[in-house]
C-alpha positions in Angstrom: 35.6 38.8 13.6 34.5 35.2 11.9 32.8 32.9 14.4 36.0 30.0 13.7 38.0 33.0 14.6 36.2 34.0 18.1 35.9 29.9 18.5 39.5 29.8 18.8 40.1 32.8 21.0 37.6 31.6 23.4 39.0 28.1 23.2 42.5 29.6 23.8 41.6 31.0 26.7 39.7 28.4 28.2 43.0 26.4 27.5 44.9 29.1 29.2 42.8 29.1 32.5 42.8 24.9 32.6 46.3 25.1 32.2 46.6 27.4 35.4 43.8 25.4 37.3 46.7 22.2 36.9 48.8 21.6 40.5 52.3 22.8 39.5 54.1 22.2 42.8 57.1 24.0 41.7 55.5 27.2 40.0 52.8 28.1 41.7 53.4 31.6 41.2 53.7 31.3 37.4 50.8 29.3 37.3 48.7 32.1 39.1 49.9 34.7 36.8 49.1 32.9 33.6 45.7 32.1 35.2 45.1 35.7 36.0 46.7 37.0 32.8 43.8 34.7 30.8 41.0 35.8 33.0 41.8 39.6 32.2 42.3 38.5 28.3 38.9 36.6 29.2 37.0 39.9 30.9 38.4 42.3 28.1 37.1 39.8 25.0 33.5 40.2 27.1 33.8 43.8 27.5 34.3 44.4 24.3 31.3 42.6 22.8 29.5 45.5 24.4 30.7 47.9 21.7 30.3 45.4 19.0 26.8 45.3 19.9 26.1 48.8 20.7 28.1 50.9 18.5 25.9 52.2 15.7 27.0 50.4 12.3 26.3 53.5 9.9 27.8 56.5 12.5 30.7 54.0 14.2 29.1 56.4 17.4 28.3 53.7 20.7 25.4 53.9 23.2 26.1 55.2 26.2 24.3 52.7 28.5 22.8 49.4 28.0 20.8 48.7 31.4 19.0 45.5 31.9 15.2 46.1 33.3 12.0 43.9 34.4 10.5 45.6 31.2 13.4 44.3 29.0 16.6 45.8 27.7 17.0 49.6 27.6 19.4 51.7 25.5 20.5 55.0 25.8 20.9 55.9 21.8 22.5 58.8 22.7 26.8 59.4 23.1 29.2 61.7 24.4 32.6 62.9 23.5 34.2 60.9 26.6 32.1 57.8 25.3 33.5 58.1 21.2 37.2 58.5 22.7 36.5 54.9 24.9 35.2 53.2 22.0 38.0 54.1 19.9 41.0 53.1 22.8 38.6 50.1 23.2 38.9 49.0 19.8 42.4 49.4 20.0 42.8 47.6 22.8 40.8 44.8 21.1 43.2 44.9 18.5 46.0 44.9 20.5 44.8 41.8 22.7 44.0 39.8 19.8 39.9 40.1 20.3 39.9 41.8 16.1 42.0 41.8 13.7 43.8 45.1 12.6 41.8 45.2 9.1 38.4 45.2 11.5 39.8 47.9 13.9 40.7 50.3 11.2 37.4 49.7 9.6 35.5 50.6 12.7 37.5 53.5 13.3 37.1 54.7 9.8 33.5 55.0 10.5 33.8 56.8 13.6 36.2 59.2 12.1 34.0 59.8 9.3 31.4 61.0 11.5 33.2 63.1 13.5 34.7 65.4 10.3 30.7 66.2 9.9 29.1 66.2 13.7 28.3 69.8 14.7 31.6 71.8 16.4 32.0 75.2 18.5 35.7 76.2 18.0 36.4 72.7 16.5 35.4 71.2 20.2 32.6 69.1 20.2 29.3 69.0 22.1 28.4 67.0 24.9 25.5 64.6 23.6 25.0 63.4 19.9 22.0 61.0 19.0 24.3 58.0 17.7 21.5 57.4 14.9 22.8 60.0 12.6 25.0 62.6 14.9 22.6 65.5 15.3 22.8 67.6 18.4 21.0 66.0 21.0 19.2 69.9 22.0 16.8 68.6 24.6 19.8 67.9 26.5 21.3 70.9 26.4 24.1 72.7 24.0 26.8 72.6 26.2 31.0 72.1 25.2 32.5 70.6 28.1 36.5 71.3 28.7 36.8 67.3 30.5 35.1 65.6 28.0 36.6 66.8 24.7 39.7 66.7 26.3 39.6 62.7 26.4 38.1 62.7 22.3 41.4 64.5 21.9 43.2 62.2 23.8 41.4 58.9 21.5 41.7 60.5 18.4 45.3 61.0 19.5 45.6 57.3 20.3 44.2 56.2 16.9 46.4 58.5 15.0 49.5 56.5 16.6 48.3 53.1 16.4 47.1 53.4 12.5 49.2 55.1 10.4 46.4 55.4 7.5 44.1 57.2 10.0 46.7 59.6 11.7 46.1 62.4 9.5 42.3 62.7 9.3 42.6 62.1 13.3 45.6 65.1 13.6 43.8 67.4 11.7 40.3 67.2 13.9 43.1 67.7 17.3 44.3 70.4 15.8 41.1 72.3 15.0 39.7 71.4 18.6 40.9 74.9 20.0 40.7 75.4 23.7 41.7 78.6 24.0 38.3 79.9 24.3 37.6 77.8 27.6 40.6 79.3 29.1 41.0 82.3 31.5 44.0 83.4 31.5 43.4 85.8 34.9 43.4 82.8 36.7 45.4 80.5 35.1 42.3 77.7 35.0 40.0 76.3 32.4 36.1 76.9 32.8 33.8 74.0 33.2 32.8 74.5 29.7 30.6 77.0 27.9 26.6 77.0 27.2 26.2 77.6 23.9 22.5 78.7 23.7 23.0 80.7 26.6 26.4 82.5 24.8 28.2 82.4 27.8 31.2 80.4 30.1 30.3 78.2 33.3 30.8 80.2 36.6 33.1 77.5 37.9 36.7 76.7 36.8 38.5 73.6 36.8 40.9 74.5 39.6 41.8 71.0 41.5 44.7 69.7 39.8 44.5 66.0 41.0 40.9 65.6 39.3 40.3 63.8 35.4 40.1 67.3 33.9 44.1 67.4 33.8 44.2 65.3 30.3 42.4 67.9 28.9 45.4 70.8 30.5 47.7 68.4 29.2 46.8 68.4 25.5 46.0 72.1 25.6 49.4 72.6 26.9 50.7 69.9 24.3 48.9 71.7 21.2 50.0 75.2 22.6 46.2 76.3 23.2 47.2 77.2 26.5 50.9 78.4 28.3 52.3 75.8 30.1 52.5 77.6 33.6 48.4 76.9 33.3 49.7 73.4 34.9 51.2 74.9 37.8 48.1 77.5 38.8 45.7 74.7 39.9 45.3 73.9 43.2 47.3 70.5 44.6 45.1 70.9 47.8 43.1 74.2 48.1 44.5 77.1 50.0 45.0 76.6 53.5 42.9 79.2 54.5 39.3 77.5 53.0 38.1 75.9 56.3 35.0 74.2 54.8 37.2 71.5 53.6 38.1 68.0 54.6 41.3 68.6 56.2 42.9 71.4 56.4 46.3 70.5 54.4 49.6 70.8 55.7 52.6 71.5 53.2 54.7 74.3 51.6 55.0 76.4 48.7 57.4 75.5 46.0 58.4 77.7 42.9 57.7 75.8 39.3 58.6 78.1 36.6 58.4 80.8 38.3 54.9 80.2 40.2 54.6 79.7 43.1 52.6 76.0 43.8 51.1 75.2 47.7 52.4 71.2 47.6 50.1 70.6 50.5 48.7 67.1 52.0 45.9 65.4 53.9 46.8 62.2 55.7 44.5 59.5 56.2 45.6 56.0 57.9 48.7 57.6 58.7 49.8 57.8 54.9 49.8 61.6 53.1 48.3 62.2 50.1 47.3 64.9 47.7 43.2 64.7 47.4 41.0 64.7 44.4 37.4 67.0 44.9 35.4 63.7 45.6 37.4 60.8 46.9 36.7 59.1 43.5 39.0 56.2 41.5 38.3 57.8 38.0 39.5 61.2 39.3 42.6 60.0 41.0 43.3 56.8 38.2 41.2 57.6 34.8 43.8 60.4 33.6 47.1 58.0 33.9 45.2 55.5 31.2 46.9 57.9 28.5 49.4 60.2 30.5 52.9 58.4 31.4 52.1 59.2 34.8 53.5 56.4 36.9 56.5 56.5 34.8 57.5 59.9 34.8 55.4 62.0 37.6 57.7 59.3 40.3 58.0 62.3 42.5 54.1 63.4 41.8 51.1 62.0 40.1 52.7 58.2 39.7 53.4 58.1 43.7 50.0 59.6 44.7 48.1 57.5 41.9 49.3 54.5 44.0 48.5 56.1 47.4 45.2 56.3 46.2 44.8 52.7 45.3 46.2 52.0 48.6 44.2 54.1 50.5 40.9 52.9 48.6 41.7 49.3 50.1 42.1 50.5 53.0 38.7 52.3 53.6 37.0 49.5 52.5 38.7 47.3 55.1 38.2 50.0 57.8 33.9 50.0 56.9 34.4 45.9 56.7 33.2 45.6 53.1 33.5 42.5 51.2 35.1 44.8 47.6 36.5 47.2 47.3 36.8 50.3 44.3 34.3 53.3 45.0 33.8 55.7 42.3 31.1 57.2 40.1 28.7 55.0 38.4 25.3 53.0 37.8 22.9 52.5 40.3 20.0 50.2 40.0 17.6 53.3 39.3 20.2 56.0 37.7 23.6 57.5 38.2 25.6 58.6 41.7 29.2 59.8 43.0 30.8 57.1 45.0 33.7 57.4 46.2 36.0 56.8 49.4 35.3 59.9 50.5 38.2 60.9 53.0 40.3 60.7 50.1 38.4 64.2 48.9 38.4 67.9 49.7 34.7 67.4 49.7 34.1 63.7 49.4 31.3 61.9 47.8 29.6 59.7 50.4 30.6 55.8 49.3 26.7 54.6 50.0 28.2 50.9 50.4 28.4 51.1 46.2 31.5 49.3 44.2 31.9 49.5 40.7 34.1 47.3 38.5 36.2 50.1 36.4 37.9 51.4 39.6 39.1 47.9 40.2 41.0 47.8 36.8 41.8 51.7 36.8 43.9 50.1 39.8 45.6 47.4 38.0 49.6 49.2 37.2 49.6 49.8 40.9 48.2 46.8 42.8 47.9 43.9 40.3 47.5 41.1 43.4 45.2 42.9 45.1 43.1 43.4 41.4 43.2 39.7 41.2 41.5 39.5 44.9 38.8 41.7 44.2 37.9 40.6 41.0 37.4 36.9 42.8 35.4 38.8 45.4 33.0 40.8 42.7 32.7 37.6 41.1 31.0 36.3 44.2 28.5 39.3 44.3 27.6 38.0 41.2 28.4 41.0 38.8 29.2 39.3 35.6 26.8 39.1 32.5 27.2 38.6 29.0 29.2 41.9 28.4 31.8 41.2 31.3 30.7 43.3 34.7 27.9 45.1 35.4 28.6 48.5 36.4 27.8 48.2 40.2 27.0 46.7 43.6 26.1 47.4 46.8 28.3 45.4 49.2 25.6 46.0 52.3 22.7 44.9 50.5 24.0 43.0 46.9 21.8 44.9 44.7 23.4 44.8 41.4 22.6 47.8 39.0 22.7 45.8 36.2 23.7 48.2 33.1 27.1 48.8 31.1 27.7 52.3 30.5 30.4 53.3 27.5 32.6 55.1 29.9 33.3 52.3 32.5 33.4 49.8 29.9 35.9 51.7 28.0 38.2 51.8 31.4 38.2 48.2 31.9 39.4 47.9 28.8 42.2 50.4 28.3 43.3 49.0 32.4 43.9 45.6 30.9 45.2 46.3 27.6 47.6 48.6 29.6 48.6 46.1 31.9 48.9 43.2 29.8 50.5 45.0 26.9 53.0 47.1 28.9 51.1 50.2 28.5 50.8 50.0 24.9 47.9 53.3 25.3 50.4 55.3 27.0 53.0 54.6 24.5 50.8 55.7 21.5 49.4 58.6 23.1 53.4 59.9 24.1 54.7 58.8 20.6 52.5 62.0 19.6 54.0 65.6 20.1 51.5 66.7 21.9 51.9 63.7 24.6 55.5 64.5 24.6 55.4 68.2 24.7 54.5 68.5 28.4 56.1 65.3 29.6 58.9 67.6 31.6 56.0 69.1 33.7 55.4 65.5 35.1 59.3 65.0 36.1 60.2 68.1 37.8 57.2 68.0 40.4 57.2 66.3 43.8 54.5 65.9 45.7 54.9 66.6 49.6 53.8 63.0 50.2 57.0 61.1 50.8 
C-alpha cells in the first residue's frame, strides 16, 4: 500500500475513534460501538503489518515468530502449513477491511501459491516446517505430515479460491491433490496424528476428541470425499464413561447419527454443562469456527458449546481473581506452553496465570462486550507494540513475552474481519463444495448441554 494511502486509513481511524471519544447524550451506545468497531479496524491494520514485514518477498512464505530480546530482534525464518493458511485468510482479511487493495492481495497470494505448486509433498499433503528462504524441507526438524495442520492450508487455500476468482483454480487443484486418505484408519473411524516420513510409518495416537481444532481437517476430508462421512460421528464428544483418569467423569446418553451410535455426554462446571476439549484451551474450543459455519448451523452442537466456552473462560478467570481473561496456548517470555482454563478439559492444561491476546478475539461472535472489556484490560498490562499485541502475559506477575507468532496473529485477524465483515471467512470457505458438503452434519447434532 502507498504511504498517502496508509496516511488516510490511519487518519480515518483516528477520526473514527475522536468521533466516539465526543459526549453524545443520546447515543451512547452507538457511540461505543463505532469506537470499538474503529479500535478493532485499528488492532487488525497493526496486526497485519506483521506479515508485511515478515513474509518472505521472493516465496510469499511468513516467519513464524518475531520475538523481541535484550540481544535484539529474533526471527524464526522457518513456517508451517497452519502459518501459510493464516497469512493467506490474513491477507484477505486485510483486503476485506480496507488495510490493501485487492490488486496487492492477489499479488501476494500469487506468490504464496506459486511456491506451494513446487514445496516438497507426501500424498499432495504438505510437511510441517519449510525454511521461508527458498521452501526446502526444514530436515533438522523432523519429516513429519501432520493431519491438523494441512488441514487449515486446505482450509486457506480454500478461502483464497473463493475470494479471487483468478486464483481459484491453481488453489482447487493443490486441495484436491492433498489426499488424506492415507492418515485415516478406517478400523477406528479416526485420523492419526500424522505420519513420520523418515521413519515410514503412522503416529501411535489418533485424533479421537471431537471438540478439539483437528475437526477442520475431518471436515474437509469429509467435504473432498477422502474420508466417509460417518468418520464425524466416531470421535469421542467426551471420552467413554468408563476412562476414570479423566476430569469428570461425563454424564449423558447415546444417540444414533447415521446409524452410529454417539455418547453426547457432559461435564459441568459453574453449574453450566458443556462438552470439553483435551486441554481446556480457546484455540481448541474457538479456532475451528473461524472457517466452519459453526455458530450458524451447529445451534444444537458446536455453535451452543463454542459460546459455553467463552462463557466459562470468563468465568474461571473471575473465580482465580485475575485481571484478563483468554487462556490458551502461546508465547512465553522464554518459549512456548499450553494454557488453558483447565476444567474446561478432559485433561486440562494448567493456566500458569498466562493470557494471550488471540483467545480474546477467537471470542469475539460470542461475547463482543465482554471482548471490548478485555481488550481495555490487556491494554493496561501493556501488551501492545508496533505489530498490535504481543502474544502473552502473566496476569500474577505482568511479564510480557514479547513476540508475535504467525498463528495467533493470523487469529486476531480472521476474529475481526469475521466480526466486522459479518463472517465474510465463513462465507467464502462455505461458498466452496467442500464447505458445503458436510454442512448437514452440523444441523442434525445436539449436544446434551441445554
Amino acid at each position: 500500500m502507498k504511504k498517502a494511502k496508509k496516511f488516510n486509513f490511519i487518519l480515518t481511524i483516528c477520526l473514527l475513534a475522536s468521533l466516539a471519544l465526543t459526549p453524545m447524550a443520546s447515543a451512547g451506545d452507538s457511540s461505543k460501538l463505532i469506537g470499538f468497531r474503529a479500535e478493532l479496524k485499528a488492532i487488525a491494520y497493526k496486526t497485519y503489518s506483521y506479515f508485511e514485514d515478515y513474509t518472505d518477498q521472493n516465496t510469499g512464505l511468513t516467519y513464524d515468530e518475531v520475538r523481541l530480546t535484550e540481544n535484539g530482534t529474533e526471527e524464526a525464518k522457518r513456517t508451517s502449513p497452519t502459518n501459510i493458511a493464516m497469512y493467506m485468510m490474513s491477507t484477505v482479511s486485510a483486503q476485506q477491511l480496507g488495510t490493501i487493495s485487492k490488486k496487492e492481495a492477489v499479488h501476494r497470494l500469487q506468490t504464496t501459491i506459486n511456491s506451494l505448486e513446487k514445496l516438497e509433498k507426501w500424498n499432495g499433503l504438505f510437511y510441517n516446517w519449510y525454511n521461508t528462504d527458498d521452501g526446502s524441507v526444514k530436515k533438522d526438524w523432523g519429516q513429519f505430515i501432520s493431519q491438523v495442520d494441512n488441514g487449515w492450508l486446505s482450509a486457506g487455500l480454500i478461502v483464497v479460491g473463493q475470494a479471487y476468482e483468478e486464483l481459484h483454480g491453481e488453489t482447487s487443484k493443490l486441495v484436491e491433490n492433498m489426499n488424506y486418505t492415507p492418515l485415516y484408519d478406517p478400523e477406528v473411524g479416526q485420523f492419526r496424528g500424522g505420519y513420520d516420513v523418515a521413519k515410514g510409518a503412522l503416529t501411535d495416537h489418533h485424533y479421537g476428541m471431537f471438540y478439539t481444532e483437528p475437526r477442520v481437517g475431518s471436515y474437509i476430508a469429509i467435504g473432498k470425499g477422502d474420508v466417509p462421512q460417518d468418520h464425524w460421528w466416531k470421535m469421542y464428544r467426551t471420552l467413554p464413561q468408563e476412562w476414570d483418569w479423566q476430569a469428570q467423569i461425563p454424564q449423558g446418553k447415546s444417540v444414533k447419527y447415521d446409524g452410529v451410535d454417539v455418547f453426547e455426554g457432559s461435564y459441568v462446571y459453574k453449574d453450566k454443562k458443556f462438552v470439553p476439549s483435551w486441554g481446556g484451551s480457546m484455540f481448541e474450543a474457538l479456532m475451528p469456527g473461524m472457517v466452519i459455519k459453526e455458530k450458524e448451523l451447529g445451534t444444537q452442537a458446536l455453535g451452543l458449546n463454542n459460546k459455553r466456552h467463552v462463557e466459562l473462560q470468563i468465568e474461571y478467570a473471575k473465580e482465580k481473581e485475575y485481571a484478563a481473561w483468554g487462556f490458551s496456548p502461546s508465547a512465553t517470555p522464554t518459549g512456548y506452553s499450553e494454557f488453558a482454563a483447565t476444567p474446561l478439559g478432559t485433561s486440562g492444561y494448567k493456566d500458569g496465570a498466562t493470557v494471550t491476546a488471540h483467545a480474546t478475539f477467537l471470542a469475539l461472535d460470542y461475547a463482543p462486550e465482554a471482548v471490548r472489556k478485555n481488550i481495555k484490560a490487556l491494554k493496561n498490562f501493556k501488551m501492545v507494540g508496533k505489530y498490535g499485541f504481543y502474544d502473552s502475559v502473566n496476569v500474577e506477575t505482568g511479564e510480557i513475552a514479547k513476540a508475535y507468532l504467525a498463528l495467533d496473529q493470523g487469529m486476531i485477524m480472521v476474529s475481526i474481519a469475521n466480526y466486522l465483515q459479518d463472517g465474510v471467512i465463513r462465507d467464502y470457505f462455505h461458498s466452496d463444495e467442500i464447505g458445503q458438503k458436510p454442512e448437514e452434519l452440523l444441523k442434525k447434532e445436539v449436544f446434551s448441554i441445554h
